[in-house]
C-alpha positions in Angstrom: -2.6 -17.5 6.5 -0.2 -16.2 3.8 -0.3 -17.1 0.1 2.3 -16.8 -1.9 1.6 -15.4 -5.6 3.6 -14.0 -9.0 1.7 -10.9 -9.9 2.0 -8.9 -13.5 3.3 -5.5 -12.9 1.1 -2.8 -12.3 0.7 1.0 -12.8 -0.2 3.2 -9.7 -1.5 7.1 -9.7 -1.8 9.0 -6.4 -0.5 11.3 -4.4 3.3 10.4 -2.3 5.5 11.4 0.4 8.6 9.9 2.0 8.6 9.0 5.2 9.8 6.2 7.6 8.2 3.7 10.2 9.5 5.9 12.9 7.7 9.1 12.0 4.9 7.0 11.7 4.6 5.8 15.0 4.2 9.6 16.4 2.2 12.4 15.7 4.5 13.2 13.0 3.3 10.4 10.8 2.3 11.9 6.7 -0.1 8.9 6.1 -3.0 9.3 8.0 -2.4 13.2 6.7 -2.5 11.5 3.3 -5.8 9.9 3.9 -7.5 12.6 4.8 -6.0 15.0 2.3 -7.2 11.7 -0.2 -10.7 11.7 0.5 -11.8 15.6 1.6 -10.0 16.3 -1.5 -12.1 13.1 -3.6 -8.9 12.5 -5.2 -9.8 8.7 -6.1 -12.5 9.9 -8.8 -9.6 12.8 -10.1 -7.4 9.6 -11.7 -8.2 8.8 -14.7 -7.5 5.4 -16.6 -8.7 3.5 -13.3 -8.7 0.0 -13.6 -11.5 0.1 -10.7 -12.8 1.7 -7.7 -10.0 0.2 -5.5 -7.6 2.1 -3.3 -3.6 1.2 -3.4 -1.6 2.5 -0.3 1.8 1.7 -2.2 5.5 1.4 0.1 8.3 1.9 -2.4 11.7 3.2 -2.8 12.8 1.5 0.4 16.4 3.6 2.0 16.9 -0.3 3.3 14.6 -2.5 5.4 11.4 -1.8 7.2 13.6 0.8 9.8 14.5 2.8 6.7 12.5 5.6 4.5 10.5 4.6 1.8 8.0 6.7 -0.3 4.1 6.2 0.5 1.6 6.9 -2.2 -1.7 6.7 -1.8 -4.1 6.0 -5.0 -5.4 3.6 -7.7 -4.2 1.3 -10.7 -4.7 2.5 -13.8 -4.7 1.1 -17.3 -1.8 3.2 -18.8 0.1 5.8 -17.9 -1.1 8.3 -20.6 -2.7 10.9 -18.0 -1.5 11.9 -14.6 -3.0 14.7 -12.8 -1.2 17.5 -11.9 0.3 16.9 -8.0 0.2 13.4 -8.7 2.7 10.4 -9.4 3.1 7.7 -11.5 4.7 4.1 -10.0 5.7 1.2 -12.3 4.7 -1.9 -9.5 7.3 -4.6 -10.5 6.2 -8.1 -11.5 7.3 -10.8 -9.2 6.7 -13.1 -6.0 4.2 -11.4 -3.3 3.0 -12.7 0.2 -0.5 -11.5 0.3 -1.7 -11.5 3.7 -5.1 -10.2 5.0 -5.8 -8.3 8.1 -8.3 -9.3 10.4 -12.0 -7.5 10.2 -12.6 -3.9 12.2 -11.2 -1.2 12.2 -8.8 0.4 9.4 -7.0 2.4 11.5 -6.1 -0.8 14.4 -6.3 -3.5 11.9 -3.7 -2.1 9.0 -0.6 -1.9 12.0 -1.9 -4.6 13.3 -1.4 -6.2 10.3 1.9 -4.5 9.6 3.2 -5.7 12.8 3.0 -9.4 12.3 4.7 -8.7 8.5 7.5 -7.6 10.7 7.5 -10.3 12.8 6.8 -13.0 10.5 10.2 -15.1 9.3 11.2 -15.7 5.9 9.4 -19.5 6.4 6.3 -17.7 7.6 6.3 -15.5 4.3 7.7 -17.5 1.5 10.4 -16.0 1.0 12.8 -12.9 1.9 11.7 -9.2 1.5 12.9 -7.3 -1.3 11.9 -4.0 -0.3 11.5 -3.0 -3.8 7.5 -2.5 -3.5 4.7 -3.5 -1.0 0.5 -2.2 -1.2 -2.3 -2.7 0.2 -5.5 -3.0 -1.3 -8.6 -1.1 -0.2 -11.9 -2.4 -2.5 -15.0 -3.6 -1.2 -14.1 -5.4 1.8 -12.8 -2.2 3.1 -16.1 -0.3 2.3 -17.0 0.0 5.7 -13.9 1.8 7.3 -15.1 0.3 11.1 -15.5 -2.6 10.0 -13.0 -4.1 7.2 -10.2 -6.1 6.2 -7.4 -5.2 3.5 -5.3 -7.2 1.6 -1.3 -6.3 1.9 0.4 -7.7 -0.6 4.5 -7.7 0.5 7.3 -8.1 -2.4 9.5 -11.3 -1.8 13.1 -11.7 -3.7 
């Protein structure tokens, strides 16, 4: 089920990379990299201004469409943008119409692309609307505790 919402913009701290869909099918993907780098490194407790303990895996600065690079960043909302950490980036989330869809329940690492998949396949009907490519995130809180056994919210900017 998709539902279709007009979300305030928000402000995003983490760490980012570009990449693209096709790197990320291979063994040359940066996000899972990011992940890991993410939590060895506790970087989720290093922003400061949190707005609270959620994780936002933020697609921005689309080349295109979903075959194009983007930039991945992988952190938190904050409050204000008065302190970013060194390494780190700060990412105005534009206001607008999402489609916020939720993944089924298991695990992160099947149910995200499995998630992502069906985005893609989805029609503009199925959504609400057309892409904009201008931001996308997921969010990570507490139904995602459990990395074996959760679901995430993707919310996908429509035009």
């Amino acid at each position: 089920m998709v539902q279709t919402t007009t979300e305030p913009e928000i402000l995003v701290v983490g760490i980012s990379q570009r990449t693209n869909n096709a790197a990320e099918a291979g063994a040359a993907g940066v996000i899972p990299k990011a992940w890991a780098r993410f939590m060895k490194e506790g970087l989720l407790q290093k922003i400061p201004n949190r707005v609270d303990g959620s994780v936002i895996a933020l697609y921005t600065d689309y080349a295109g469409d979903k075959d194009g690079d983007y930039m991945f960043l992988l952190g938190a909302r904050v409050e204000n943008a008065s302190q970013v950490p060194a390494g780190m980036v700060l990412k105005h989330v534009p206001d607008g119409k999402y489609a916020t869809i939720l993944s089924e329940r298991g695990a992160v690492s099947a149910v995200v692309p499995a998630a992502w998949k069906r985005i893609w396949s989805m029609s503009r009907e199925d959504l609400g609307g057309e892409r904009a490519y201008k931001a996308d995130y997921e969010v990570y809180d507490q139904r995602s505790a459990d990395p074996q056994n959760a679901q995430v919210e993707i919310r996908v900017g429509l035009k």
